[in-house]
C-alpha positions in Angstrom: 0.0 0.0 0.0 1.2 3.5 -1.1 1.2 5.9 1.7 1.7 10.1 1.3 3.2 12.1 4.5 1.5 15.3 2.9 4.1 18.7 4.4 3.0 21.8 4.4 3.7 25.6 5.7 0.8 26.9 5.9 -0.2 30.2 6.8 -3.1 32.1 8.4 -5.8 31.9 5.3 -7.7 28.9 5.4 -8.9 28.8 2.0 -5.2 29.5 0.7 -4.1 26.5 3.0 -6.8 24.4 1.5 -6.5 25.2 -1.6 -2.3 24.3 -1.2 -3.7 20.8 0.8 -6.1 20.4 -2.4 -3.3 20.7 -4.4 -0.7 18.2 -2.6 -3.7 15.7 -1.9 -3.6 15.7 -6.1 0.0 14.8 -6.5 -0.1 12.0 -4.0 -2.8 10.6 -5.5 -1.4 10.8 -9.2 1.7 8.8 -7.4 -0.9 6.2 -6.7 -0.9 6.6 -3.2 -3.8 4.7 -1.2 -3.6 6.7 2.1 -2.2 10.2 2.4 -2.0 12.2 5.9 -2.0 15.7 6.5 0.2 18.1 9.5 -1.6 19.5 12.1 -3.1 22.5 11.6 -3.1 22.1 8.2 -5.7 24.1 7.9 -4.2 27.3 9.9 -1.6 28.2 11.6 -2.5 31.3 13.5 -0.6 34.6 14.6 -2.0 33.7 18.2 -3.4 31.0 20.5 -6.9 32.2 20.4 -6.9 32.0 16.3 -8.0 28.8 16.3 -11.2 29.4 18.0 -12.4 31.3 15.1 -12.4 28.8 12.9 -13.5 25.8 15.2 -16.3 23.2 13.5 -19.0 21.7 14.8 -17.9 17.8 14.6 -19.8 16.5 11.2 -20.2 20.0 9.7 -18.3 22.5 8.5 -15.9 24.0 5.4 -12.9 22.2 6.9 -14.6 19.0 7.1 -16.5 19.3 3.7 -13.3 19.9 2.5 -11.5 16.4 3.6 -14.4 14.4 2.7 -15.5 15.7 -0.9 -11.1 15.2 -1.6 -11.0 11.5 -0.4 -14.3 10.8 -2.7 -13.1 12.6 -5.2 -9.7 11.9 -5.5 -11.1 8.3 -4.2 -8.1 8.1 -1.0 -8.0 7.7 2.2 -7.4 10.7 4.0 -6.2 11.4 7.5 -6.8 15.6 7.6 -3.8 16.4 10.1 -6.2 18.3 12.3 -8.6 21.0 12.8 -10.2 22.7 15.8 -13.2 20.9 16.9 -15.9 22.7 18.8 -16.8 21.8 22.5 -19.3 23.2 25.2 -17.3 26.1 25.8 -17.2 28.8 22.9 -13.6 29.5 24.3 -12.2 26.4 23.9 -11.8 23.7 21.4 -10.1 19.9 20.9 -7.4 19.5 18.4 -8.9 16.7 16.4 -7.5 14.3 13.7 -10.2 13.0 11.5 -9.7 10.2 9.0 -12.0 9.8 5.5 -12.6 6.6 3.4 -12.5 7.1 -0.3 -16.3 8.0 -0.3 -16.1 10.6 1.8 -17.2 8.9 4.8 -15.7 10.0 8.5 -14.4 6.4 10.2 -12.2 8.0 12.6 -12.1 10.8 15.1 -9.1 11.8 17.4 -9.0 14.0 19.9 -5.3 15.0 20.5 -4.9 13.4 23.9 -1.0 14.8 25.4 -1.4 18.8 25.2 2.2 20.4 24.4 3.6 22.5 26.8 7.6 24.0 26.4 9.6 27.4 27.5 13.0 28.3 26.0 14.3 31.4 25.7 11.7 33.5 23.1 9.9 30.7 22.7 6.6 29.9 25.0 3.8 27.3 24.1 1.3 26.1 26.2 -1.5 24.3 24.5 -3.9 23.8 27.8 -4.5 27.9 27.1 -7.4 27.3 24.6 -7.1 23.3 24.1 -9.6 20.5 25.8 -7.7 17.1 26.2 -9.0 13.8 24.4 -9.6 10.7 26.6 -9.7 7.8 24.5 -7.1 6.1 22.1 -8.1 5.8 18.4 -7.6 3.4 15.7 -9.8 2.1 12.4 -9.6 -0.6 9.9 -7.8 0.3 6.3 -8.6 -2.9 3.7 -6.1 -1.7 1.2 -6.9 -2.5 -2.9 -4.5 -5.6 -3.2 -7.2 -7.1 -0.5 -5.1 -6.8 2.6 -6.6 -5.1 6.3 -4.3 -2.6 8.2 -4.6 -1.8 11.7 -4.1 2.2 12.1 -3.3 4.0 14.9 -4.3 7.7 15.0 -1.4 10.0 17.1 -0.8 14.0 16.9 2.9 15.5 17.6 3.2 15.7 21.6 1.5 12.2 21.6 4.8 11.1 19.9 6.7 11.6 23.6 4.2 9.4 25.4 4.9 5.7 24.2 2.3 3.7 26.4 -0.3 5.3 23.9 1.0 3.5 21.1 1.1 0.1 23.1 -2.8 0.7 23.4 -3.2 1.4 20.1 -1.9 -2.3 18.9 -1.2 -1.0 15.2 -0.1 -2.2 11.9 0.8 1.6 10.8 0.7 4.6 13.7 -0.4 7.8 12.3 1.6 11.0 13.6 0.4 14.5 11.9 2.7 17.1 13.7 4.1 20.9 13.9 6.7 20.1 15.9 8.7 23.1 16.6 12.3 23.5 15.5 14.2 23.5 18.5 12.5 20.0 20.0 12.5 18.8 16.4 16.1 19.3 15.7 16.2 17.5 19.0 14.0 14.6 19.5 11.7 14.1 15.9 13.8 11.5 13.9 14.6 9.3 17.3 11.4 9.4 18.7 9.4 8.5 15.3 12.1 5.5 14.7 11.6 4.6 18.6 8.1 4.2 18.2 8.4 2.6 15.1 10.7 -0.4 16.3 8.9 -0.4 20.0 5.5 -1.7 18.3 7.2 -3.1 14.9 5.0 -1.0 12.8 4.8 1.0 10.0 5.1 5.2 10.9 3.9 7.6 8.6 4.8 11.1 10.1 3.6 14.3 8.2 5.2 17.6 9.6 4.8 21.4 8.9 8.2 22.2 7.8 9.2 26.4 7.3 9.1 29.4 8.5 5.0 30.5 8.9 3.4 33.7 8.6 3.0 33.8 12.4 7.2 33.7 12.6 7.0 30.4 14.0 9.7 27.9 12.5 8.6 24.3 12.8 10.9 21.4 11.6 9.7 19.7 9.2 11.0 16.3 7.9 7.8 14.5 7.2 8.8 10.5 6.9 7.8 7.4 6.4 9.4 4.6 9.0 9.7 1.2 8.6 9.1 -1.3 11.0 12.5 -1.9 11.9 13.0 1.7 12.1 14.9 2.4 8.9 13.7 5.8 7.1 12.3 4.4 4.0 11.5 8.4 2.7 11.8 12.3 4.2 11.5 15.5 3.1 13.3 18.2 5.2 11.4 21.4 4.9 9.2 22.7 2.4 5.8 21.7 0.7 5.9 18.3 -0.2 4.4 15.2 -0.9 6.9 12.2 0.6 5.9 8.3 -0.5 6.3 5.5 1.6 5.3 1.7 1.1 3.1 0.0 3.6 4.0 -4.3 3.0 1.8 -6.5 5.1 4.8 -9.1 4.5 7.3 -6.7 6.0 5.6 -6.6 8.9 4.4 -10.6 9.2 9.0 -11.1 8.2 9.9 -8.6 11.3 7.0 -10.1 13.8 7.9 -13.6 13.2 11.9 -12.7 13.9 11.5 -10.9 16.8 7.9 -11.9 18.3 8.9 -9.2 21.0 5.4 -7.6 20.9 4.5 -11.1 22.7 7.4 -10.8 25.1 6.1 -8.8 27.0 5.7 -8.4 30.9 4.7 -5.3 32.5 
């Protein structure tokens, strides 16, 4: 199966950052890619905290959403759409959700980003609790892929990445991991933690970053990839808009399992 880690830099217009996504979404699927995964906030990446509570959707309605279903039936893919800002009961606060679309448009997965980022260094201050709702509950959905096979697939967003009992729960053939990681923790920690979680759980990674300098003067790192699972970088793309191709092999992972059955190993 042909998997797309979609990158973007995308800016504070949603329709301009659709219409980019729109654009990306096409090239992956003329590389005959089955699945293709958006970054976080694809959809905006806003001068301030509070930006994303202007353009926060009702779950099951909106632009956004329209948007990620009417490109999987049209473009007849899977699509996981990063994620968006998903309404709650307060008007002042919202879940960072990852939604995933079936090639007719259907909605068979929704995520709430569960591990809410907080960091200080210097100029740089995030704190994600300010206008962010935690999820509860780990997420994952079926994928029967056209050569017949049935992939187990674990839905993760960025911070989720440091937090690796999440992705034992998950029990997944290929773990999911839209991100804007920041530049400083990704120059740090991206590549090792994404090849950590990929040998951990001896599965397939597919990790799609925002990768630039934004609108909003925030530089995020980038290097989208696709991990194998023996943790070897099967493709990446540093920074930039991009579309980077990975294959998923159900044999792969049966060949790796059977060698080292550590996933049945274990204790704790």
């Amino acid at each position: 199966m042909k998997t797309a880690a979609i990158q973007m830099v995308s800016g504070t217009s949603v329709q301009a950052n659709l219409a980019a996504a729109r654009a990306l979404l096409q090239q992956a699927a003329d590389q005959d890619a089955e699945l293709a995964v958006l970054p976080e906030y694809f959809c905006v990446m806003g001068m301030q905290d509070t930006d994303k509570l202007s353009v926060q959707e009702k779950a099951g309605s909106g632009l956004i959403q329209d948007f990620l279903s009417q490109s999987a039936r049209e473009l007849r893919l899977w699509i996981v759409g990063g994620t968006l800002p998903t309404a709650t009961s307060d008007a002042n606060r919202a879940c960072n959700s990852s939604l995933a679309y079936a090639p007719s448009g259907a909605c068979v997965a929704h995520y709430d980003k569960i591990h809410l980022f907080r960091f200080a260094q210097g100029l740089e201050d995030y704190d994600e609790t300010r206008v962010l709702d935690a999820g509860t509950q780990p997420v994952r959905f079926e994928l029967p892929s056209r050569d017949g096979q049935i992939y187990t697939v674990g839905m993760s967003v960025c911070y989720d990445l440091r937090f690796p009992e999440l992705y034992r729960a998950l029990k997944a053939d290929l773990l999911l991991v839209p991100s804007a990681f920041t530049y400083t923790t990704g120059q740090a920690h991206w590549e090792l933690l994404l090849r950590a979680r990929a040998i951990e759980n001896l599965a397939y990674v597919v990790a799609a970053a925002q990768g630039g300098t934004h609108e909003n003067g925030r530089r995020t790192w980038g290097h989208s990839m696709v991990v194998g699972p023996w943790g070897e970088i099967l493709a990446q793309q540093a920074e930039g808009a991009g579309v980077v191709m990975g294959d998923v092999l159900c044999s792969r992972l049966k060949e790796v399992r059977l060698r080292l059955p550590a996933l049945s190993h274990r204790v704790l």
